[in-house]
Biopython code that builds the backbone (N, CA, C, O; Angstrom):
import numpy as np
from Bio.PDB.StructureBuilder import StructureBuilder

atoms = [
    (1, "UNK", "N", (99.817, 74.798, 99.035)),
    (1, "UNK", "CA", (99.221, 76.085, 98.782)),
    (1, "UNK", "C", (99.139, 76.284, 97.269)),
    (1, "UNK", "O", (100.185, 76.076, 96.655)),
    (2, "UNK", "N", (98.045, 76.659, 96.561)),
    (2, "UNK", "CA", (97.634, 76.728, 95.432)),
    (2, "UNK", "C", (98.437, 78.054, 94.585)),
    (2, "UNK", "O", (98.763, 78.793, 95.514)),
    (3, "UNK", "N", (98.870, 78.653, 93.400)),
    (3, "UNK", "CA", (99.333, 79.529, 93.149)),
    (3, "UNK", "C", (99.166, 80.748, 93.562)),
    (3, "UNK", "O", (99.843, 81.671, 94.014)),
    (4, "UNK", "N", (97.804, 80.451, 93.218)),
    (4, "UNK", "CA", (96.726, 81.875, 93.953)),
    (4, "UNK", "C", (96.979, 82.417, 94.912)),
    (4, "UNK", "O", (97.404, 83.572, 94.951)),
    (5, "UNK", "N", (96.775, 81.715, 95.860)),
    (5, "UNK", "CA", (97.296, 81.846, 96.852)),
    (5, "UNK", "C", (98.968, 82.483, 97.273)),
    (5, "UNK", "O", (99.127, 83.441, 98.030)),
    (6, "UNK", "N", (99.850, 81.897, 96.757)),
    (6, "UNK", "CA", (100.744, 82.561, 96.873)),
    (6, "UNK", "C", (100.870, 83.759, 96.468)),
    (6, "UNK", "O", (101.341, 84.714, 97.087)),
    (7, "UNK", "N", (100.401, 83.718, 95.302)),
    (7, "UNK", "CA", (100.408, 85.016, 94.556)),
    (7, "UNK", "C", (99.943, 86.288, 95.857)),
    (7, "UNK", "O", (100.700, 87.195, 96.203)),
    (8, "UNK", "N", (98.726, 86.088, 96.343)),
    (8, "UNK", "CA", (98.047, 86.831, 97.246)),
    (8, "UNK", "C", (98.729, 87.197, 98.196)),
    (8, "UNK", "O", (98.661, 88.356, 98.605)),
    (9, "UNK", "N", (99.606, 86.198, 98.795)),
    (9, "UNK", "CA", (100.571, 86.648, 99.949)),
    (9, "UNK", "C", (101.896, 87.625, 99.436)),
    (9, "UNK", "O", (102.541, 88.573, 99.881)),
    (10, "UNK", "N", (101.872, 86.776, 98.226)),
    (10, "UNK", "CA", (103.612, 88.025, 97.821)),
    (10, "UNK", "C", (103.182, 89.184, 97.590)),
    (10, "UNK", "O", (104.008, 90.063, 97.839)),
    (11, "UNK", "N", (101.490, 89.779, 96.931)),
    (11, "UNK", "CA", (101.878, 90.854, 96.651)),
    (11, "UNK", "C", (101.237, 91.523, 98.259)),
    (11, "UNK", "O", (101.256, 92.740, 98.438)),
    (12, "UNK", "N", (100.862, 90.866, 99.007)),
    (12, "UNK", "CA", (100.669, 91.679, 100.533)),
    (12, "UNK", "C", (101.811, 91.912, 101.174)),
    (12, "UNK", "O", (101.936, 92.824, 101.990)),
    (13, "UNK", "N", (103.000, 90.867, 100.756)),
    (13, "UNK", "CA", (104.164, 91.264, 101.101)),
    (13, "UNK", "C", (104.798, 92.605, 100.585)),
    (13, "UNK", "O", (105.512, 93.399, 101.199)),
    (14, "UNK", "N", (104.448, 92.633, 99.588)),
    (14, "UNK", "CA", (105.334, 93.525, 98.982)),
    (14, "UNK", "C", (104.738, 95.241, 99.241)),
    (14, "UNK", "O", (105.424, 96.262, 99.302)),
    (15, "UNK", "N", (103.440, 95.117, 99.343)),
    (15, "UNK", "CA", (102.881, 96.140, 99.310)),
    (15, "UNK", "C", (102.870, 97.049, 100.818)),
    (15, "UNK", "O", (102.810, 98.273, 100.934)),
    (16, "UNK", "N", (102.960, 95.898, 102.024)),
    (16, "UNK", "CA", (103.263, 96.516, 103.286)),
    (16, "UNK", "C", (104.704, 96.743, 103.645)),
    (16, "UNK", "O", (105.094, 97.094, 104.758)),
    (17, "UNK", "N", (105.658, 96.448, 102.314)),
    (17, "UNK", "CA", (106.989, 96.946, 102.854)),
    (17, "UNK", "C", (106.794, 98.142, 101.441)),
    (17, "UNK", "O", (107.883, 98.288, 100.887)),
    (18, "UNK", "N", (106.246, 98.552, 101.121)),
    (18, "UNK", "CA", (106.179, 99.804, 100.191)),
    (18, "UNK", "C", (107.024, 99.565, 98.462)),
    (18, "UNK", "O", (107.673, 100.458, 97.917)),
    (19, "UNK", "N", (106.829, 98.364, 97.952)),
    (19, "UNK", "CA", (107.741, 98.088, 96.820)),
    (19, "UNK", "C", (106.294, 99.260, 95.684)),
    (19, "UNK", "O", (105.077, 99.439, 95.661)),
    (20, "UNK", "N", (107.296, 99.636, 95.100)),
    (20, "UNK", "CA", (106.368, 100.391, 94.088)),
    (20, "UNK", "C", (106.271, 99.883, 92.342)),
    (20, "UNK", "O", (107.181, 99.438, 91.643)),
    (21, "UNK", "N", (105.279, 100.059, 92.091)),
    (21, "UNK", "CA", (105.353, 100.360, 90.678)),
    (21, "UNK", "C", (105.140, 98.302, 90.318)),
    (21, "UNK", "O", (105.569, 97.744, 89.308)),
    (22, "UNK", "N", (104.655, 97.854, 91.063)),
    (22, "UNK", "CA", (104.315, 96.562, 91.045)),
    (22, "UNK", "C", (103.448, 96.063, 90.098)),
    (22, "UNK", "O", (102.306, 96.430, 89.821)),
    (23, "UNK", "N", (104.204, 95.079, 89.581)),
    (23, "UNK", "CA", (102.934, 94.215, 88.155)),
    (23, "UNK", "C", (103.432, 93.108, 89.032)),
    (23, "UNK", "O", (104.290, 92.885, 89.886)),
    (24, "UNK", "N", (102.081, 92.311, 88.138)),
    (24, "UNK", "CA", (101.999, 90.938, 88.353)),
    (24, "UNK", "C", (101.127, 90.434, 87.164)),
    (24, "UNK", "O", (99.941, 90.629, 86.899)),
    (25, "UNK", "N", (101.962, 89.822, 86.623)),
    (25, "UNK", "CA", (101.879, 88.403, 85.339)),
    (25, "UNK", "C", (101.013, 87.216, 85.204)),
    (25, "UNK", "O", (101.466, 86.316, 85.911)),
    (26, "UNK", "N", (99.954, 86.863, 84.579)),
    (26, "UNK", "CA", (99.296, 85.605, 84.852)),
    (26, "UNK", "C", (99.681, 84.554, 83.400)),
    (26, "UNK", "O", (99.176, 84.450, 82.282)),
    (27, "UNK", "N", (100.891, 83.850, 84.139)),
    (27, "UNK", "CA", (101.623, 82.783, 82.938)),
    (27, "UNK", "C", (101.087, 81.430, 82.224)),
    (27, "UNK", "O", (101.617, 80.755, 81.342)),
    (28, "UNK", "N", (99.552, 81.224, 83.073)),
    (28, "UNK", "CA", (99.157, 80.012, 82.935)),
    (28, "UNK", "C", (98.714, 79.902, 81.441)),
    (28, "UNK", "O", (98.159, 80.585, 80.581)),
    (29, "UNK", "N", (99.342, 78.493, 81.630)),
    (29, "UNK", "CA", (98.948, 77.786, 79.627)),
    (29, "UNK", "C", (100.154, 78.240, 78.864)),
    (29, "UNK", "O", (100.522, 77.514, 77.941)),
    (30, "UNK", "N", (101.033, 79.687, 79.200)),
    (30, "UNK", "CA", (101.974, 80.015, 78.538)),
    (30, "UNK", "C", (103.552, 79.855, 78.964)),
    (30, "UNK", "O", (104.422, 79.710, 78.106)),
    (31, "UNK", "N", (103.790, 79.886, 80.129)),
    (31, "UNK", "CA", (105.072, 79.705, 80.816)),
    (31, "UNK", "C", (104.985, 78.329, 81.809)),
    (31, "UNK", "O", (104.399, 78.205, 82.885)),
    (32, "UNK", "N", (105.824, 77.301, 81.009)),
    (32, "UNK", "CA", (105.735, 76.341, 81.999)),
    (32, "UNK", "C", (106.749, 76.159, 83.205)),
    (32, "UNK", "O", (106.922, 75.292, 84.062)),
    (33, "UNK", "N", (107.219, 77.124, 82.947)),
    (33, "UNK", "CA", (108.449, 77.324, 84.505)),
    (33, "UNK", "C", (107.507, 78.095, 85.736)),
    (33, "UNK", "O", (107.653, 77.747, 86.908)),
    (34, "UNK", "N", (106.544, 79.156, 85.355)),
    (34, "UNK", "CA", (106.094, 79.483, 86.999)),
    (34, "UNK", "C", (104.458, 79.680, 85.975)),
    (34, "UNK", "O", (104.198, 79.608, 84.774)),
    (35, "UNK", "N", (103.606, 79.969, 87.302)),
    (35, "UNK", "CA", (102.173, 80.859, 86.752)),
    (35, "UNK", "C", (102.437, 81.939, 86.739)),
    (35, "UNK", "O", (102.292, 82.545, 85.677)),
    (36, "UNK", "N", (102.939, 82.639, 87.918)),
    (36, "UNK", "CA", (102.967, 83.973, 88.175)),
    (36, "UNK", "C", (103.965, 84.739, 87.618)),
    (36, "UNK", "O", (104.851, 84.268, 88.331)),
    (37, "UNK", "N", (104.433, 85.373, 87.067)),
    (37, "UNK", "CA", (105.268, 86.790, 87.626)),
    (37, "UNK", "C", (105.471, 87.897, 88.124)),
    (37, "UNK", "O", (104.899, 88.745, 87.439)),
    (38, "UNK", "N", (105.907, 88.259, 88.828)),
    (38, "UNK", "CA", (106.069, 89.539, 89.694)),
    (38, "UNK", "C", (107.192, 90.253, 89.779)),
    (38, "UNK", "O", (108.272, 89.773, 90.122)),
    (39, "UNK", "N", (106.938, 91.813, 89.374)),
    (39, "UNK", "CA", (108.129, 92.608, 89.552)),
    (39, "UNK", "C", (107.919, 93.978, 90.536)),
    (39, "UNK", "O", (106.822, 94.399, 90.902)),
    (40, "UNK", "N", (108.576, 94.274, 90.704)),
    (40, "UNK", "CA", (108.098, 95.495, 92.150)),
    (40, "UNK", "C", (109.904, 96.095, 92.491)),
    (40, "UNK", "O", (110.945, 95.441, 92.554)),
    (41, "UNK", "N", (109.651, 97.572, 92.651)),
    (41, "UNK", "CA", (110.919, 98.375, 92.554)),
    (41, "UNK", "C", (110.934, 98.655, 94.148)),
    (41, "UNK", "O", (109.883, 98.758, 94.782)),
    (42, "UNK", "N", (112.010, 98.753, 94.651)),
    (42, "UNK", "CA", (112.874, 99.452, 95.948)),
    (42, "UNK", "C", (113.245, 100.650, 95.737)),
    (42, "UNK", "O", (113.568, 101.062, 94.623)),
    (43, "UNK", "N", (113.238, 101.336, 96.775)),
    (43, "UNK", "CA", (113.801, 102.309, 97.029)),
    (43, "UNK", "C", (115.318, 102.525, 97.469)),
    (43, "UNK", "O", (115.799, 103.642, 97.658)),
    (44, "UNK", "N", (115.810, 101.678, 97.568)),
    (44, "UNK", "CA", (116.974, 101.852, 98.167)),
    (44, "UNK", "C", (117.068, 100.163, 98.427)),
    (44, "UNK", "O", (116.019, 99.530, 98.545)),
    (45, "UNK", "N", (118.509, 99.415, 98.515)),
    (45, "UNK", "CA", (119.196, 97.792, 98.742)),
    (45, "UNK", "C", (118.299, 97.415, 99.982)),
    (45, "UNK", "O", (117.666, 96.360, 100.006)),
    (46, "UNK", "N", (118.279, 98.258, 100.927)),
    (46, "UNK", "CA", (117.708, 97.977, 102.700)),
    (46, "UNK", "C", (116.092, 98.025, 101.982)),
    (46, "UNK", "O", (115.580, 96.910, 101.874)),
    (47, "UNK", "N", (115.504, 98.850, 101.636)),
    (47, "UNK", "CA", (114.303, 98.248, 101.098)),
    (47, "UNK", "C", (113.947, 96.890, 100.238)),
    (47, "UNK", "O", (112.950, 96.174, 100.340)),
    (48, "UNK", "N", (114.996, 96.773, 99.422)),
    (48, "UNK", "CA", (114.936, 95.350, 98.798)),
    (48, "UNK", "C", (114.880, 94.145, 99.312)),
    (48, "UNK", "O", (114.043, 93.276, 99.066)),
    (49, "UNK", "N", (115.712, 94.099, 99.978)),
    (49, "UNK", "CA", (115.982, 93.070, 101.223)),
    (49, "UNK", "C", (114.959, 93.073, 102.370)),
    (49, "UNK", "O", (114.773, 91.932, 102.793)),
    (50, "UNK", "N", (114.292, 93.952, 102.954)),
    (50, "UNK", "CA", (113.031, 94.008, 103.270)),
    (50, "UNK", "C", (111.650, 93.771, 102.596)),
    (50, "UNK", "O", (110.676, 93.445, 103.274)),
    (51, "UNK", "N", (111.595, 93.909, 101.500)),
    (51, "UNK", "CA", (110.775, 93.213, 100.823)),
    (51, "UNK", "C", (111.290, 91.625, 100.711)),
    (51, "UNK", "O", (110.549, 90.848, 101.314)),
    (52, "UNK", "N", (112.250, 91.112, 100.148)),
    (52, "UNK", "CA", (112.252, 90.104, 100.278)),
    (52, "UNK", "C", (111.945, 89.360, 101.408)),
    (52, "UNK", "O", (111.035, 88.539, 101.301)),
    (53, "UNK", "N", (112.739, 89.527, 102.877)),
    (53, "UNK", "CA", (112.391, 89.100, 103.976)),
    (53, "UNK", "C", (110.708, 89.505, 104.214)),
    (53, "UNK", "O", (110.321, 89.041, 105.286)),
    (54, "UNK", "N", (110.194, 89.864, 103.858)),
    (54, "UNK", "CA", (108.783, 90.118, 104.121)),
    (54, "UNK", "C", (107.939, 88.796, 103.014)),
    (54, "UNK", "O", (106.922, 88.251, 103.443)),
    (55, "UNK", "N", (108.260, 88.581, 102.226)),
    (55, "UNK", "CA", (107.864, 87.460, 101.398)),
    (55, "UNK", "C", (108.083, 86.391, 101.968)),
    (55, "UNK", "O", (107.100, 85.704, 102.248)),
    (56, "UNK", "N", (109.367, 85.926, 102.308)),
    (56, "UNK", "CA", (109.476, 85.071, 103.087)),
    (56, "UNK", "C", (108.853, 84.533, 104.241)),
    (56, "UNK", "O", (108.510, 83.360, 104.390)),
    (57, "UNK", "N", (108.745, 85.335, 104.935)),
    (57, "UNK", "CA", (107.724, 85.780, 106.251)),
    (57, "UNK", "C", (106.747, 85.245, 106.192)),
    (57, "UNK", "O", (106.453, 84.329, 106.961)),
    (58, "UNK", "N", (105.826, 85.771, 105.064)),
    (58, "UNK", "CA", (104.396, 85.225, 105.146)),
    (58, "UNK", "C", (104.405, 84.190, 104.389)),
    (58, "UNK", "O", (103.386, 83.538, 104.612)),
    (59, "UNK", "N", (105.237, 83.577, 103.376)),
    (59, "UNK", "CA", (105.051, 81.791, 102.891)),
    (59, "UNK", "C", (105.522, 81.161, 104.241)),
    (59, "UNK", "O", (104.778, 80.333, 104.766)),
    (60, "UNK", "N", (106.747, 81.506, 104.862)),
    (60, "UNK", "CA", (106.832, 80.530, 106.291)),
    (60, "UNK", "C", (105.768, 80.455, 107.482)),
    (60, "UNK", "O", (105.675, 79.560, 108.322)),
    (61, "UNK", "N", (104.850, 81.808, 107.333)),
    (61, "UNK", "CA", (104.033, 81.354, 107.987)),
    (61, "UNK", "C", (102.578, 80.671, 107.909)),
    (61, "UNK", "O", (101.771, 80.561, 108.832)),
    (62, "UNK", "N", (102.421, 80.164, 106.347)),
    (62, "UNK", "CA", (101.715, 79.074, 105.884)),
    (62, "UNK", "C", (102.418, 77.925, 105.494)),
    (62, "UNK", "O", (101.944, 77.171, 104.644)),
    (63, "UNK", "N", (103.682, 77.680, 106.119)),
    (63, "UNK", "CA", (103.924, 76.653, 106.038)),
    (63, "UNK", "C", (104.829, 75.969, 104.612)),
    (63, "UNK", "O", (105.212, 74.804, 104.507)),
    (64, "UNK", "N", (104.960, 76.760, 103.902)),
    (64, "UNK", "CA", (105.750, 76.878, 102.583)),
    (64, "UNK", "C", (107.548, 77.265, 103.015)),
    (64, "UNK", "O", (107.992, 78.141, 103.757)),
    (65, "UNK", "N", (108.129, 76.409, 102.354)),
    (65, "UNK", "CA", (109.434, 76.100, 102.911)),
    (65, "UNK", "C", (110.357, 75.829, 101.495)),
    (65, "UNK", "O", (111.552, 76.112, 101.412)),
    (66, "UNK", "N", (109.892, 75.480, 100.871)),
    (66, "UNK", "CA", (110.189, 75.337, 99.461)),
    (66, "UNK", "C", (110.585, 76.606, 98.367)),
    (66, "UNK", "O", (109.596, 76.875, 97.686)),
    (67, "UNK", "N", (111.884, 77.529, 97.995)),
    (67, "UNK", "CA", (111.967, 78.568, 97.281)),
    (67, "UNK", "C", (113.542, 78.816, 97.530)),
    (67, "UNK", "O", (114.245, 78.350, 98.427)),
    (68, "UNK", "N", (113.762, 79.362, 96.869)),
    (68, "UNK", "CA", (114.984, 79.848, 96.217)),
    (68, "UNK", "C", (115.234, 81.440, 95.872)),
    (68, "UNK", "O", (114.520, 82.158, 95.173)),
    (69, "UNK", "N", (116.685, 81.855, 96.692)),
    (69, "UNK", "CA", (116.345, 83.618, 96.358)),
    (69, "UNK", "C", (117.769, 83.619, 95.534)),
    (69, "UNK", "O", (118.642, 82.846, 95.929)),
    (70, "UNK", "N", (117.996, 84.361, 94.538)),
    (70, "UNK", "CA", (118.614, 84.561, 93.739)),
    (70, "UNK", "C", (119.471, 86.039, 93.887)),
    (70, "UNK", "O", (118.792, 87.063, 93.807)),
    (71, "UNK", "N", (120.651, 86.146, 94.057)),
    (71, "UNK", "CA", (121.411, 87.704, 94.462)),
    (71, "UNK", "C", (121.801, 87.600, 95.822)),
    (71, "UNK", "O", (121.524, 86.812, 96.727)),
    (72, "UNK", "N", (122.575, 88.686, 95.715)),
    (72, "UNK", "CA", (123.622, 88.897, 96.823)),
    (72, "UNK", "C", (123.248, 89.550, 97.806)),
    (72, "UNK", "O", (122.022, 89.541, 97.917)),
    (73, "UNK", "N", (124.040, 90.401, 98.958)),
    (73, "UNK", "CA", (123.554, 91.304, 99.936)),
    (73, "UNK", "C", (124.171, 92.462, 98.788)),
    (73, "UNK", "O", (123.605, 93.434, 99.288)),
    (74, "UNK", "N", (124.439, 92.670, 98.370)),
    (74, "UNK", "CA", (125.003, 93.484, 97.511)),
    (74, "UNK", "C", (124.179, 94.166, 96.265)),
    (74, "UNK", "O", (124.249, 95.321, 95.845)),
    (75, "UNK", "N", (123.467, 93.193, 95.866)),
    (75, "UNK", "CA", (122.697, 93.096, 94.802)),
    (75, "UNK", "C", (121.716, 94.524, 94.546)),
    (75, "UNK", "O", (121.386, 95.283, 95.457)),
    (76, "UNK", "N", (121.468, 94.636, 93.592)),
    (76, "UNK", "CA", (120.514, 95.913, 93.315)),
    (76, "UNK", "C", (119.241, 94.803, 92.527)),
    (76, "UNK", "O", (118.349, 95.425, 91.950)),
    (77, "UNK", "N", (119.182, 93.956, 92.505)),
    (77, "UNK", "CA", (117.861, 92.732, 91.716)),
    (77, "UNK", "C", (118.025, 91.427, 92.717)),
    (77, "UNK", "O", (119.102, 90.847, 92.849)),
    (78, "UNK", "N", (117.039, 91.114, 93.276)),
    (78, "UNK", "CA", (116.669, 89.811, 93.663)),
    (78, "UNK", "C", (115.528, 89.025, 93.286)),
    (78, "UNK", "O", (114.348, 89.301, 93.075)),
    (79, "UNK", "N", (116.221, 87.945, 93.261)),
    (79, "UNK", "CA", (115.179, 87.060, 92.577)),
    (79, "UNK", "C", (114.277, 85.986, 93.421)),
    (79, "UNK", "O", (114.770, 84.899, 93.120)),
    (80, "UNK", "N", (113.355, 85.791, 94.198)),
    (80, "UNK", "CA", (112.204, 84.904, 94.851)),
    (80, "UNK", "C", (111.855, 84.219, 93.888)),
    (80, "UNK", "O", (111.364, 84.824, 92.935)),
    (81, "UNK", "N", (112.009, 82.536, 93.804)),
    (81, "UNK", "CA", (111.487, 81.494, 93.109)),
    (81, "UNK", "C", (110.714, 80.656, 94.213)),
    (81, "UNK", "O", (111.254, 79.908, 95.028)),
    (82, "UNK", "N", (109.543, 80.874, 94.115)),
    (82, "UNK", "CA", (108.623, 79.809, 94.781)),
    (82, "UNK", "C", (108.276, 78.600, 94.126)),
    (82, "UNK", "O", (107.617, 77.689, 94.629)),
    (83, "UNK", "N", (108.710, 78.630, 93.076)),
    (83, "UNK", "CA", (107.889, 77.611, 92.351)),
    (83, "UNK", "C", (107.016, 78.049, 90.971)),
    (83, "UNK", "O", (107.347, 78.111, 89.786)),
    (84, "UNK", "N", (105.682, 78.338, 91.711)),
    (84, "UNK", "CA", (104.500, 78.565, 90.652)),
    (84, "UNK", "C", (104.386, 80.200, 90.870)),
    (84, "UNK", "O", (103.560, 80.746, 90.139)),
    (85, "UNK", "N", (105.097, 81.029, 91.763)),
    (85, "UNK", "CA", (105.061, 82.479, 91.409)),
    (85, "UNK", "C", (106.960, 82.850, 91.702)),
    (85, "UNK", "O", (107.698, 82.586, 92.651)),
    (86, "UNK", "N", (107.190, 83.543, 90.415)),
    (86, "UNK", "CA", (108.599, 83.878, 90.537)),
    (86, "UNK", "C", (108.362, 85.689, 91.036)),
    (86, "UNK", "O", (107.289, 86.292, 91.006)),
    (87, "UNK", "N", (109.779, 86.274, 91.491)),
    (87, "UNK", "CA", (109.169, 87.411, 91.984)),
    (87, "UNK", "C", (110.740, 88.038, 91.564)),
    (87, "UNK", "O", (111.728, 87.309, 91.479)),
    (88, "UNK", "N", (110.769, 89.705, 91.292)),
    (88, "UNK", "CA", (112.075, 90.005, 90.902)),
    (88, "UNK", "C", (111.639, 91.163, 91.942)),
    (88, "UNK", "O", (110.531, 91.605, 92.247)),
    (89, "UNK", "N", (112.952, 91.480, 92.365)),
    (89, "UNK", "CA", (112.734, 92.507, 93.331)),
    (89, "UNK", "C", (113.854, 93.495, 92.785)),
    (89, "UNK", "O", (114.995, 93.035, 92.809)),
    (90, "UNK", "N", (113.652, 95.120, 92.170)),
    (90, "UNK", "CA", (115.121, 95.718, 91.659)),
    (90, "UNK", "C", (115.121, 97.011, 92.254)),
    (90, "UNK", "O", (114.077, 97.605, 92.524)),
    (91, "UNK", "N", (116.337, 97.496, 92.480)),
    (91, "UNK", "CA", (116.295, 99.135, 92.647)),
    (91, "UNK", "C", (115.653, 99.645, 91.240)),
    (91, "UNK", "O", (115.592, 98.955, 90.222)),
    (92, "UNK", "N", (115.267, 100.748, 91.350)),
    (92, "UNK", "CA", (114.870, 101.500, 90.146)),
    (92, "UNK", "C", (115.726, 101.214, 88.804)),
    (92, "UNK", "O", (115.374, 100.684, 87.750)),
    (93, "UNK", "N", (117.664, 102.045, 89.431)),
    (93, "UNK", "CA", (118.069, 101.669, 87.882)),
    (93, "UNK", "C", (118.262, 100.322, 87.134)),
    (93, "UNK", "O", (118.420, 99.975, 85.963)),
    (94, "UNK", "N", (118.174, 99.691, 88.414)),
    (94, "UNK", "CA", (118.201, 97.982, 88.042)),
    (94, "UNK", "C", (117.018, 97.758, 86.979)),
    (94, "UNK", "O", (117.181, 97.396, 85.814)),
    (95, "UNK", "N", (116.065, 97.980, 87.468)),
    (95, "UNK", "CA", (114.631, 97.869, 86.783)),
    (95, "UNK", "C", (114.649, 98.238, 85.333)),
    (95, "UNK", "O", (114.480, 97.483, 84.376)),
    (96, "UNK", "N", (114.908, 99.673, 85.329)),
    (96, "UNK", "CA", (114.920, 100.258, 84.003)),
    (96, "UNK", "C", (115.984, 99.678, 83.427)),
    (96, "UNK", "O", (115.696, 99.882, 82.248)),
    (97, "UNK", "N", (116.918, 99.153, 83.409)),
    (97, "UNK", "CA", (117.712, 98.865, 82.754)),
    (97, "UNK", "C", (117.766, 96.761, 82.259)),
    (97, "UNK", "O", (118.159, 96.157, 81.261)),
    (98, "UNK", "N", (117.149, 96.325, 83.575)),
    (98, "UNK", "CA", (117.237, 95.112, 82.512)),
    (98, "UNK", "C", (115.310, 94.741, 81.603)),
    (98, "UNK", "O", (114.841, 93.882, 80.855)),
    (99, "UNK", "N", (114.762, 96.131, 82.370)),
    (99, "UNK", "CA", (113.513, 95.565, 81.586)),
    (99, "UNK", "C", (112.252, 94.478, 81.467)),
    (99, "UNK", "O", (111.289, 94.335, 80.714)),
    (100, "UNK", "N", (112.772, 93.826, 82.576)),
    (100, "UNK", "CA", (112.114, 92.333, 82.178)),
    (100, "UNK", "C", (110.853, 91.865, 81.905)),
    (100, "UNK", "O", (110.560, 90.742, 81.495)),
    (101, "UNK", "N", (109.768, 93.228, 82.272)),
    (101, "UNK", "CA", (108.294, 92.881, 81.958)),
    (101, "UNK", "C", (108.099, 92.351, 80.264)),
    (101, "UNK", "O", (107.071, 91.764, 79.926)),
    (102, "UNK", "N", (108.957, 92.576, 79.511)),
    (102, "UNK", "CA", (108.891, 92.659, 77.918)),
    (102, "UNK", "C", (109.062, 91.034, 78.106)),
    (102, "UNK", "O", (108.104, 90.436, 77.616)),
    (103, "UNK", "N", (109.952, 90.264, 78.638)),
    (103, "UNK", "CA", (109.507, 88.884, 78.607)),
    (103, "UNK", "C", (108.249, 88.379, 78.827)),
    (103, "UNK", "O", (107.883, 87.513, 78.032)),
    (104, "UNK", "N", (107.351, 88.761, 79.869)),
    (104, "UNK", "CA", (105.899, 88.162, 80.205)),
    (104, "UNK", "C", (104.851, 89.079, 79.261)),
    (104, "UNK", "O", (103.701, 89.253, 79.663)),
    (105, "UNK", "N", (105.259, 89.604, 78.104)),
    (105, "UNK", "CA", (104.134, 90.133, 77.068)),
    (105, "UNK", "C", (103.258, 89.818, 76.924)),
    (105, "UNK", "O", (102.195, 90.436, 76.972)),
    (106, "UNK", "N", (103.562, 88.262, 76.602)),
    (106, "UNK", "CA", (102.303, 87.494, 76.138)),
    (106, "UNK", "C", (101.217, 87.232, 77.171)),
    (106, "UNK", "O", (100.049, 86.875, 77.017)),
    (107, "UNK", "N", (101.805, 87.461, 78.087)),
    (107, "UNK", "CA", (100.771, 86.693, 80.194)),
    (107, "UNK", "C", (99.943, 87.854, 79.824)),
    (107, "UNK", "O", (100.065, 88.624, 78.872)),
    (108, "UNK", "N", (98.982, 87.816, 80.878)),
    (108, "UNK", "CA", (98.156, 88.439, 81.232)),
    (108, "UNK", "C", (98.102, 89.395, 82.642)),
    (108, "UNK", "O", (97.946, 89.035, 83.809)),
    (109, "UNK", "N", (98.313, 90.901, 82.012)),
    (109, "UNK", "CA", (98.796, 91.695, 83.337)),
    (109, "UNK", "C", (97.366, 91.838, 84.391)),
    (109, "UNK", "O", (96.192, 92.123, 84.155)),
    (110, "UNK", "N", (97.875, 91.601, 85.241)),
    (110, "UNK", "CA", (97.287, 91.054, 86.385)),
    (110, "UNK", "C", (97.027, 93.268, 86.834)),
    (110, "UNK", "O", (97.785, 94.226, 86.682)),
    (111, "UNK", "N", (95.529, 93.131, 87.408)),
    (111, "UNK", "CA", (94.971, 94.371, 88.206)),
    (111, "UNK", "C", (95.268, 94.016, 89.742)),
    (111, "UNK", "O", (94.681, 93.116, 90.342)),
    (112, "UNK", "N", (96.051, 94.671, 90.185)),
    (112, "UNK", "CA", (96.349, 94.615, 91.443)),
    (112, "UNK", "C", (95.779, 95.978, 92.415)),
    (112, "UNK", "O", (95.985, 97.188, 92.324)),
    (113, "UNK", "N", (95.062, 95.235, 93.262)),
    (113, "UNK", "CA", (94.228, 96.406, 94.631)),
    (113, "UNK", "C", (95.804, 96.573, 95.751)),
    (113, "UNK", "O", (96.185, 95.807, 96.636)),
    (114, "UNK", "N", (96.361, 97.730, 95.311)),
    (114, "UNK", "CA", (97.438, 98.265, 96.489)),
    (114, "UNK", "C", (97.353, 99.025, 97.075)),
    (114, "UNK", "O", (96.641, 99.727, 96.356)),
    (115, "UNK", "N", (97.572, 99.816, 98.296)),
    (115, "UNK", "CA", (97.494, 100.671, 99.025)),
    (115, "UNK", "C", (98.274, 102.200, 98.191)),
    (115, "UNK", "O", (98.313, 103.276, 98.788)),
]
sb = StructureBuilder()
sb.init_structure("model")
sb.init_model(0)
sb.init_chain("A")
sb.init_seg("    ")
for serial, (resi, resn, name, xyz) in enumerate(atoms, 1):
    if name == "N":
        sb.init_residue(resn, " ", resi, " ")
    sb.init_atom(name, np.array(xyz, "f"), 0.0, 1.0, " ", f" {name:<3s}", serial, name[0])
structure = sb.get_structure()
């Protein structure tokens, strides 16, 4: 499955479990660890974890088996490594506080069609 592609599925993931306030990063030529980045806020840990399991969901059901989640059940930030799209998933104060869009400055913020 091509980046694009993934990309397309995480943010349908994310958007039918209600993650808000969602960017997405276009890293190519500049980040040689992923293309993508993606960040998107929870409402609450049980929302987080539902977003994640919802990502999951739809790469397993194209057949993508390959990724890595980063954090605890505990966690207020999780991390989805697919590969060529990385994905951070945070509660709000998580968010505001570690900031991380200021790393992908240089990418190109991606226009996303969400509900």
């Amino acid at each position: 499955m091509d980046s694009k592609k993934l990309l397309d599925l995480t943010i349908e993931a994310i958007d039918e479990r209600h993650g808000e306030d969602t960017e997405a990063y276009d890293m190519q030529g500049i980040s040689i660890l992923a293309d993508y980045y993606v960040v998107t806020t929870a409402g609450s840990n049980r929302q987080l974890h539902a977003i994640v399991n919802s990502i999951i969901d739809k790469i397993h059901e194209q057949g993508k088996e390959d990724y890595r989640i980063e954090g605890t059940r505990d966690s207020n930030w999780l991390l989805v490594d697919m590969g060529d799209v990385v994905v951070n998933v945070f509660t709000a104060d998580a968010r505001d506080f570690y900031g991380l869009e200021k790393l992908w400055s240089n990418g190109k913020k991606l226009e996303l069609n969400l509900d």
